[in-house]
C-alpha positions as CSV (number, residue, x, y, z in Angstrom):
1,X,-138.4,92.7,-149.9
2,X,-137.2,89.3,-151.4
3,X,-140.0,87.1,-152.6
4,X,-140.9,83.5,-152.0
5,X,-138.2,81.0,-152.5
6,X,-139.5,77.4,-153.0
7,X,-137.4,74.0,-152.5
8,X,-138.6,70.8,-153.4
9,X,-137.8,67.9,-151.0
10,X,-137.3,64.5,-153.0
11,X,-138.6,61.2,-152.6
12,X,-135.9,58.6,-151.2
13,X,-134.6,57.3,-154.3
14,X,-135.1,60.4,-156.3
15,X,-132.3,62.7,-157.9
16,X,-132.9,66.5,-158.0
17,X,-132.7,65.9,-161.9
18,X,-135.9,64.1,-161.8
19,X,-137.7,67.1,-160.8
20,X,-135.9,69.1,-163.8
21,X,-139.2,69.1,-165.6
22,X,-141.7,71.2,-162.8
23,X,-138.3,73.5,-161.4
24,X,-137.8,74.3,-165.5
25,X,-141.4,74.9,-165.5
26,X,-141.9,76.9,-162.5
27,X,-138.8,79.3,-162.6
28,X,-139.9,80.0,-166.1
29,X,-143.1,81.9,-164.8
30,X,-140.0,83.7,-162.6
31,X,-140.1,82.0,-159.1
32,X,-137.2,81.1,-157.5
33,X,-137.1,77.0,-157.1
34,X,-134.8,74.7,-156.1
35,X,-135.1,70.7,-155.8
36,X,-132.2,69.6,-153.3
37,X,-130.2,66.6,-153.3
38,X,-130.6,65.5,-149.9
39,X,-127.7,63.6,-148.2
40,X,-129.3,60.5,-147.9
41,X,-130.0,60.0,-151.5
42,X,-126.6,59.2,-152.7
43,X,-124.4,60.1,-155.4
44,X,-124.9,59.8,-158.5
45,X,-121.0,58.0,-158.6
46,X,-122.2,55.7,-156.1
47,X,-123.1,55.4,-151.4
48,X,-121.0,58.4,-149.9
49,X,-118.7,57.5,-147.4
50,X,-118.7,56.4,-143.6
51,X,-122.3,56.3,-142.0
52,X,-125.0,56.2,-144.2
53,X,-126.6,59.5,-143.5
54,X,-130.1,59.2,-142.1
55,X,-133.5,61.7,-141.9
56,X,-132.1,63.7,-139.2
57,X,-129.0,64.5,-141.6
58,X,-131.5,64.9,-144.9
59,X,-133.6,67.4,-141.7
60,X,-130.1,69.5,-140.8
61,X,-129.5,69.7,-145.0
62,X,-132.9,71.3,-145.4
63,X,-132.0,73.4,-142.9
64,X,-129.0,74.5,-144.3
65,X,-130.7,75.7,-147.4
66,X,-133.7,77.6,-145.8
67,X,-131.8,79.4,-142.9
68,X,-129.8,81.9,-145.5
69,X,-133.2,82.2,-147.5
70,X,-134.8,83.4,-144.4
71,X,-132.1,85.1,-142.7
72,X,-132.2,87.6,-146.4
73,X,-135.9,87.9,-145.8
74,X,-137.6,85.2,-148.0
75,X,-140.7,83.5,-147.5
76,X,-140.0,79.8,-148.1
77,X,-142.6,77.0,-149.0
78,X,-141.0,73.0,-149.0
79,X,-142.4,71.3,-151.3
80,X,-142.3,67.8,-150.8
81,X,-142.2,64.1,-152.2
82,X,-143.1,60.9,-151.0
83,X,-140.4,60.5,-148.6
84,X,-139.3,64.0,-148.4
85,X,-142.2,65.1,-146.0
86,X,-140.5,63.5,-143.3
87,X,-137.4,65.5,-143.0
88,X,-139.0,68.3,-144.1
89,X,-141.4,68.2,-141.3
90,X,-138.1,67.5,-138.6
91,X,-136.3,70.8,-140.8
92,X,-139.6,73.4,-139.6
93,X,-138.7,73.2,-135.7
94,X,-137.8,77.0,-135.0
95,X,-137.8,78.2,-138.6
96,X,-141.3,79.2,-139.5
97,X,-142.1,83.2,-140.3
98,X,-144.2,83.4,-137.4
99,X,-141.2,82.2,-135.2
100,X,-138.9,84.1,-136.9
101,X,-140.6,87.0,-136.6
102,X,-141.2,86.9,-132.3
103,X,-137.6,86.7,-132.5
104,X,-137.4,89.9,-134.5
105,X,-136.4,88.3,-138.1
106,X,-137.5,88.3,-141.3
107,X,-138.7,85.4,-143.8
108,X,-138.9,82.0,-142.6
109,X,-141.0,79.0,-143.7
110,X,-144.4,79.9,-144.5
111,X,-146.0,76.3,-146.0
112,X,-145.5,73.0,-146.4
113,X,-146.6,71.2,-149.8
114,X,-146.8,67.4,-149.3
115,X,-147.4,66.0,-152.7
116,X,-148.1,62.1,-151.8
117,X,-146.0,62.4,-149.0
118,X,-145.9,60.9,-145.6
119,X,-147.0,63.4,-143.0
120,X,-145.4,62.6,-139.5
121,X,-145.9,65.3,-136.3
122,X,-142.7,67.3,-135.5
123,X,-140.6,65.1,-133.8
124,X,-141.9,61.7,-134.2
125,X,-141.2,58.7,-137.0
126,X,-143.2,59.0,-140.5
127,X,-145.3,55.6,-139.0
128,X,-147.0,58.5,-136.8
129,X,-150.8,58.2,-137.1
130,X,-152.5,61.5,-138.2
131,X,-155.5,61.0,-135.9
132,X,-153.0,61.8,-132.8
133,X,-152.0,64.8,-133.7
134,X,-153.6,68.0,-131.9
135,X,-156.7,69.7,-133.3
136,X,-155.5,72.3,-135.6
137,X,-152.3,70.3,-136.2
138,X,-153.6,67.4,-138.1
139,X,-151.8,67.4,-141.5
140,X,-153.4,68.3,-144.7
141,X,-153.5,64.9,-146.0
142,X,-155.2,61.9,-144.9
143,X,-153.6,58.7,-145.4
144,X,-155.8,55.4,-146.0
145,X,-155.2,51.8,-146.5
146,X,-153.2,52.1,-150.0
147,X,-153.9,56.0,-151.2
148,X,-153.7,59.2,-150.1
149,X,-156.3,62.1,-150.1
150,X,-155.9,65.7,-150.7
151,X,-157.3,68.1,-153.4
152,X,-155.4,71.3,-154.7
153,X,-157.2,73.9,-156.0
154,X,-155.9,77.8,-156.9
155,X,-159.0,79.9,-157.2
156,X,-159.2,83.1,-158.9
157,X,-159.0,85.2,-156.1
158,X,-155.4,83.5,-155.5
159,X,-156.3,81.7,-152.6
160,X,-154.7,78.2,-151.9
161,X,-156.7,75.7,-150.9
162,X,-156.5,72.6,-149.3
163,X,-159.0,70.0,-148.2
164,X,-159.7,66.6,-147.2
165,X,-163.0,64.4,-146.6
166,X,-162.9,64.6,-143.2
167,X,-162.4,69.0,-142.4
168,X,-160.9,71.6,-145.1
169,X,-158.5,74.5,-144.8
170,X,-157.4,77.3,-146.6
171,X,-154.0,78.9,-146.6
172,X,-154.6,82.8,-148.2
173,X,-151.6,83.3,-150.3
174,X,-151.5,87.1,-151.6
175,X,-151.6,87.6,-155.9
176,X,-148.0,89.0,-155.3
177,X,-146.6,86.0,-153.9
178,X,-147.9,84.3,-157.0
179,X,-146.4,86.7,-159.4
């Protein structure tokens, strides 16, 4: 069975090769990473032609990259940047594991990292307060007047956890998945 494939979802003004640093980093302890260069970022040679491409088009381009990960029966966990949690927030509508798997497939989006990132609900614009979300579906970070809270911690027992002042979760991840 394939393992876990992670992409990392830039911030607005970022180039993939920004990220060169943590992808080098992380697929040299042999996991399978990717930072995408999502279409409203640009090239490199300069804007891209006709409309400017907007989240929904940076959503459909994540999209494009997890559905063959998942349809071979990898696990996928976005990572994301700043701006990047938006459209990787839109991309998860229909492709998590657990969805995947009523429909009788395998793989599928199993986590969302937001590393200082905004945090909007499916479906609604990043300026979406997290306090209106449902309970259970309140994001992992909490977002104040000029910071952003949320603690990482990896425990020996390979557990990933996630908290913030105000509740705390954990997400189990198996010691294979980190392997």
């Amino acid at each position: 069975m394939p393992g876990l494939s992670m992409i990392l979802i830039p911030a607005s003004s970022a180039l993939p090769c920004f990220y060169d640093p943590v992808v080098d980093a992380v697929a040299r302890h042999g996991y399978d990473i990717k930072a995408l260069h999502i279409p409203s970022i640009g090239l490199v040679t300069g804007a891209r032609p006709g409309t400017p491409p907007n989240m929904y088009d940076d959503a459909a381009f994540i999209v494009d990259h997890v559905t063959p990960l998942a349809d071979t029966g990898h696990d996928v966990l976005l990572i994301t940047h700043s701006y990047g949690g938006t459209p990787a927030t839109e991309s998860v509508r229909g492709l998590s594991k657990t969805e995947r798997l009523l429909q009788g497939k395998e793989g599928g989006i199993v986590g969302l990292a937001y590393m200082t990132s905004l945090v909007p609900e499916v479906g609604h614009p990043a300026t979406t307060k997290a306090g209106t979300a449902p309970p259970g579906q309140q994001p992992l970070m909490l977002v104040g007047v000029g910071y952003f809270i949320c603690r990482l911690e990896v425990s020996s027992n390979a557990n990933l956890s996630l908290s913030r002042r105000t509740a705390g979760f954990t997400i189990p991840i198996s010691p294979e998945r980190l392997r």
